[in-house]
C-alpha positions in Angstrom: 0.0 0.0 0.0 1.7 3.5 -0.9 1.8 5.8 2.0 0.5 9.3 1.8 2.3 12.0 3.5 -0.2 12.1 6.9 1.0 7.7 7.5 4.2 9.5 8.0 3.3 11.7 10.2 1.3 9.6 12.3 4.6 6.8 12.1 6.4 10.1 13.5 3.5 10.9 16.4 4.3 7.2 17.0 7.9 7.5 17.4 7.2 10.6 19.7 5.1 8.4 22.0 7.9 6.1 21.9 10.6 8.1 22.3 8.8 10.0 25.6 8.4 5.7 26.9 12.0 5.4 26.4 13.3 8.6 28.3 11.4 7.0 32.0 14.0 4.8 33.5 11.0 1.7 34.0 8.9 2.5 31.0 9.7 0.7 27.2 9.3 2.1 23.3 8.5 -1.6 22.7 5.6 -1.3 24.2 4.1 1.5 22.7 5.6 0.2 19.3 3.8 -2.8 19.8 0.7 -1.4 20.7 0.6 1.3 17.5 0.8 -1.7 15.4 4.4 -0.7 14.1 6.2 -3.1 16.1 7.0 -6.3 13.6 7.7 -3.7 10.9 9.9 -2.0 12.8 11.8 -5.4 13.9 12.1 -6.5 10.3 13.2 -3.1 8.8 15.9 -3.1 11.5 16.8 -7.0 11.0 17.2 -6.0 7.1 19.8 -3.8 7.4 22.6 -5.7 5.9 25.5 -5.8 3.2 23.0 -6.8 0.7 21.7 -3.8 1.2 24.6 -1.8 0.3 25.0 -3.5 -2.8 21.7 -2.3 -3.8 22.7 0.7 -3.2 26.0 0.3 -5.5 24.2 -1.5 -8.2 20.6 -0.1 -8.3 20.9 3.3 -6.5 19.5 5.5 -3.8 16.3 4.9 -4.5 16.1 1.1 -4.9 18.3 1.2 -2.0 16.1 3.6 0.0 13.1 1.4 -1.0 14.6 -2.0 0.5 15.4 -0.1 3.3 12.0 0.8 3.7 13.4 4.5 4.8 10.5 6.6 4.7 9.3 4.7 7.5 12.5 4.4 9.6 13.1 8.0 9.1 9.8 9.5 10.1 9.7 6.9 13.2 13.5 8.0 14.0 12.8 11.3 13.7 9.8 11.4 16.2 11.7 9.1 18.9 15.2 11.4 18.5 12.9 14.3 18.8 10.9 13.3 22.5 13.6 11.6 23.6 16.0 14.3 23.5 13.4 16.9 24.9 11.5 14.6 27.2 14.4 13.4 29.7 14.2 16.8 31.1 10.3 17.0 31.4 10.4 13.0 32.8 13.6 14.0 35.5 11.3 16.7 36.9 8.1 14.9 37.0 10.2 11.8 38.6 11.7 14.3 41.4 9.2 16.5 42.1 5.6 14.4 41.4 7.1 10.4 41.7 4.0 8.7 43.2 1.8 10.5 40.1 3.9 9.7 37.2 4.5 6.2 38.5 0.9 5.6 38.8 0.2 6.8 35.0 2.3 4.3 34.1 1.4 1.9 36.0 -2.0 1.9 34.7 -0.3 2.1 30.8 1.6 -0.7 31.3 -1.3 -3.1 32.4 -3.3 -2.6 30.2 -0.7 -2.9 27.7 -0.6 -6.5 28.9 -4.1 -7.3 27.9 -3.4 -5.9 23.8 -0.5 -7.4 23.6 -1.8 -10.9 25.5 -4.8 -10.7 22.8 -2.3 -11.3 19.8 -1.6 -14.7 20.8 -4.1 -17.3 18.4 -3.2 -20.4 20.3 -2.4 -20.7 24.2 -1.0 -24.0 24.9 0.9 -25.1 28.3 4.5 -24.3 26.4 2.8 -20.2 25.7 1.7 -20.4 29.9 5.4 -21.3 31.0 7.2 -18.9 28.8 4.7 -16.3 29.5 5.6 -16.9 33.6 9.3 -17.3 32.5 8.8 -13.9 31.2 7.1 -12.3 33.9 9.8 -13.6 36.4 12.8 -12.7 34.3 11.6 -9.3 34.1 10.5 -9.2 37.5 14.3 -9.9 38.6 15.9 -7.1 36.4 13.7 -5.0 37.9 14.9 -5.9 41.6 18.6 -5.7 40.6 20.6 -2.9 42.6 22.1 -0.8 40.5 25.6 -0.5 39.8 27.8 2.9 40.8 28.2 5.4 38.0 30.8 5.5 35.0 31.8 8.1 33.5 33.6 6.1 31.2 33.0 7.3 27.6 33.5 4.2 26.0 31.5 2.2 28.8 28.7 4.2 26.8 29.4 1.8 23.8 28.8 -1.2 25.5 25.7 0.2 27.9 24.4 1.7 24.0 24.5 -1.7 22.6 22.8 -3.4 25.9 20.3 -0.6 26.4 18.9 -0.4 23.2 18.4 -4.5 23.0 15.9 -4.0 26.2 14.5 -0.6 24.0 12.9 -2.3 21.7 12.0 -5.1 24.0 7.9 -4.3 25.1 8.3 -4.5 29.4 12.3 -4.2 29.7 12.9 -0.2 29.7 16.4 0.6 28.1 16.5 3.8 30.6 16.1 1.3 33.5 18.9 -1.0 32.1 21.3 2.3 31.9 20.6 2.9 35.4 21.4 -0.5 36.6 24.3 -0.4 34.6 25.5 2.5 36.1 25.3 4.4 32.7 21.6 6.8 32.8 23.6 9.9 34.7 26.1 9.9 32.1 24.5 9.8 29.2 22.0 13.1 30.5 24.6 14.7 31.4 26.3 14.2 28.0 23.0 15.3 26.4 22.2 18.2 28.7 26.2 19.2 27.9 26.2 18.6 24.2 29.1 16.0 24.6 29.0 14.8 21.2 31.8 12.3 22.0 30.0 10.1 24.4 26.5 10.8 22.5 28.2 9.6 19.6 29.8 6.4 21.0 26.4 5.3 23.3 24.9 5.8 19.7 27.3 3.5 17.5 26.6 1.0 20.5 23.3 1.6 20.2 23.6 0.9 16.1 25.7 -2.2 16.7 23.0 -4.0 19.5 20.2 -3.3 17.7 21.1 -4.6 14.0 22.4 -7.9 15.5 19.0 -8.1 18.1 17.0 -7.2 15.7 17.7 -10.4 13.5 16.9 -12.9 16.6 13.8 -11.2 16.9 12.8 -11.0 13.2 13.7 -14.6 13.4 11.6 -15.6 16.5 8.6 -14.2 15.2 8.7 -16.1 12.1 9.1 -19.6 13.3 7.6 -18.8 17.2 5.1 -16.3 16.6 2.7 -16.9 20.0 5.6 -18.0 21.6 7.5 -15.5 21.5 4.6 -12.5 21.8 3.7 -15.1 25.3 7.3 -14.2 26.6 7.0 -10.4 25.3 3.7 -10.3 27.6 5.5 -12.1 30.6 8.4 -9.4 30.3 5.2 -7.0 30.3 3.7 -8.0 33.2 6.8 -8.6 35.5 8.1 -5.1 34.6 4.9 -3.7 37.0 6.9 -4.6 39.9 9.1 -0.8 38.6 6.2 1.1 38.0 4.4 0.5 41.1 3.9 4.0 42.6 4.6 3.6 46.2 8.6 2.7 47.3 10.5 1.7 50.1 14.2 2.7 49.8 16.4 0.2 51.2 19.8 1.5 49.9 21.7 4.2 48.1 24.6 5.1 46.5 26.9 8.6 47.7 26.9 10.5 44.7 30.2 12.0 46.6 32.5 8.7 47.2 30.1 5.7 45.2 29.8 4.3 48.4 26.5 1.8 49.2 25.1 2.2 52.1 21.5 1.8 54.3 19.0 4.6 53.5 18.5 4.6 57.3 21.8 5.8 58.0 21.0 9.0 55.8 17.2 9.7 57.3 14.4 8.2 59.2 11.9 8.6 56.4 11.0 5.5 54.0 11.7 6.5 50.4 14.8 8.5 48.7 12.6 10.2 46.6 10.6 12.1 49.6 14.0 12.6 51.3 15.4 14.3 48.4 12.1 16.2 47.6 12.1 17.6 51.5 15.7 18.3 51.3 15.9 19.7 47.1 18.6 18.2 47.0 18.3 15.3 44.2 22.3 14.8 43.5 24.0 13.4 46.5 22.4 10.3 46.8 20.9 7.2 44.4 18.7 4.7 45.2 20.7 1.1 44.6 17.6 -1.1 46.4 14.0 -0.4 46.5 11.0 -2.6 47.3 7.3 -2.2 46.2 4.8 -1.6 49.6 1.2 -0.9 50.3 0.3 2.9 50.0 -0.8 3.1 53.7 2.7 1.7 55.2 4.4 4.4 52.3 2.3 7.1 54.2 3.4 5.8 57.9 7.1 5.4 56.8 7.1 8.8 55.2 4.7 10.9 56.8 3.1 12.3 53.7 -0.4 11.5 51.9 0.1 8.7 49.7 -2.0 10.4 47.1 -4.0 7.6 46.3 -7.4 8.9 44.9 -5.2 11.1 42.3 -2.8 8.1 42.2 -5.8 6.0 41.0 -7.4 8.5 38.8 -4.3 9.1 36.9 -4.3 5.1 36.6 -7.4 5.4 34.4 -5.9 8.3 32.1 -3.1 5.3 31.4 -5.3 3.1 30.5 -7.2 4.9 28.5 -4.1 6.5 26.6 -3.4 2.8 25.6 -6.8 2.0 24.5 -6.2 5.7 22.1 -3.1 4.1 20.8 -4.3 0.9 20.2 -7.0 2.3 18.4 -4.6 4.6 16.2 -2.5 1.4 15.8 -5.8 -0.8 14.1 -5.4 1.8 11.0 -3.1 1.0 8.4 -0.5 3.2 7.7 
């Protein structure tokens, strides 16, 4: 089907909504990818980047080349993710300090829901779809409990975190962002943005290049010959990622910013959660959570001292589900 101008620019909206996923540490572009309906396209316009490629490109010419590549779609998708991505991480690092309980609880309620659309997919559930789906769920659910390491600064441990990171990207349920952050690599790379430090933005990004054309052909290849099986362990990875979103936190330890030493949270303050502490205190750079465990809002409220915000908490549950059930039904029309 040719593609008029507007399929671009909703591919583009698309890669905004992507992008915006991408920049919360917790939250994945997969996700939203395979929700607006662009996510197997996507995998198997990455997966055919190759040298045959190139020789189209010597023998037939840009536009045969361009074609194969399918570009136009790449490009306007690309766009819209560099776009939010780059603009967003400020906009998510101040809703995350200053509003975490809200912005965790829109998410929350995104992500399942996002479990039921992408759940549906699957034609045939057999016992073999059940256990990958729970291998799924409890693989994600451990990345998500892993402390995080300390920070490098490193600019060519940006390579390797671009090549891992972006693997878990355009994973639905694993958040690249997250995977940065427990690799020790999120601070970095925002403060190479936020400084225009094209040297480390440049390396994260070859990484980036390198992990995603060599993923992208496992997955192409998965969904060829394992189609339910592989969308049952996306939707495990899915639903064991809710264990990061969950709104309400107990800090258990945290990293000196100063010396990269771990230590308790309750030998820096009597409240419950890092994220009050530094709110209370404005000071969000001297210290970063390493552990955290999911609690009930009422013992968040007793450990913290603060209203636990739960009516808003909820409603803004409902405004993520509904904001999937608007992209899944911008995703049912072909573009």
């Amino acid at each position: 089907m040719q593609r008029k101008f507007k399929d671009y620019f909703l591919i583009a909206l698309k890669g905004v909504a992507m992008g915006a996923a991408d920049a919360v540490p917790g939250v994945s572009g997969g996700t939203i990818a395979f929700i607006s309906g662009i996510y197997e396209e996507l995998i198997s316009s990455i997966s055919n980047i190759n040298l045959s490629l190139f020789k189209t490109l010597k023998q037939d010419g840009l536009k045969s080349f361009w074609k194969q590549a399918n570009g136009n779609f790449l490009l306007a998708l690309l766009t819209g993710i560099l776009i939010s991505f780059a603009s967003f991480m400020r906009l998510a690092k101040y809703l995350i300090e200053q509003h975490p309980v809200l912005i965790w609880s829109f998410f929350f309620g995104l992500i399942v829901v996002s479990i039921y659309f992408v759940g549906k997919q699957i034609t045939k559930w057999t016992i073999g779809s059940v256990i990958v789906l729970l291998a799924g769920a409890a693989l994600a659910f451990y990345i998500t409990s892993l402390p995080s390491l300390g920070a490098n600064n490193s600019a060519w441990f940006l390579f390797f975190a671009g090549a891992i990171a972006i693997c878990a990207m355009i994973l639905p349920g694993i958040s690249g962002s997250f995977i940065l952050i427990i690799l020790g690599a999120y601070t970095a790379l925002s403060n190479a943005i936020n400084d225009w430090d094209f040297k480390k933005i440049g390396l994260f990004a070859i990484g980036a290049i390198a992990g995603l054309l060599s993923f992208s052909k496992l997955l192409k290849w998965l969904f060829k010959n394992y189609h339910n099986t592989t969308l049952a362990l996306l939707t495990g990875f899915i639903l064991g990622s809710l264990n990061k979103m969950w709104p309400w936190k107990r800090t258990i330890s945290v990293m000196k910013d100063e010396t990269g030493k771990v230590i308790d949270f309750n030998q820096v303050s009597e409240l419950g959660t890092l994220s009050v502490f530094q709110k209370q205190t404005n000071d969000y750079e001297s210290y970063k959570t390493v552990l955290e465990e999911s609690i009930l809002p009422n013992l968040y409220s007793e450990l913290n001292g603060v209203n636990p915000q739960l009516i808003f908490a909820i409603l803004l549950m409902i405004v993520g589900f509904l904001t999937i059930f608007v992209l899944e039904k911008i995703g049912s029309k072909k573009v």
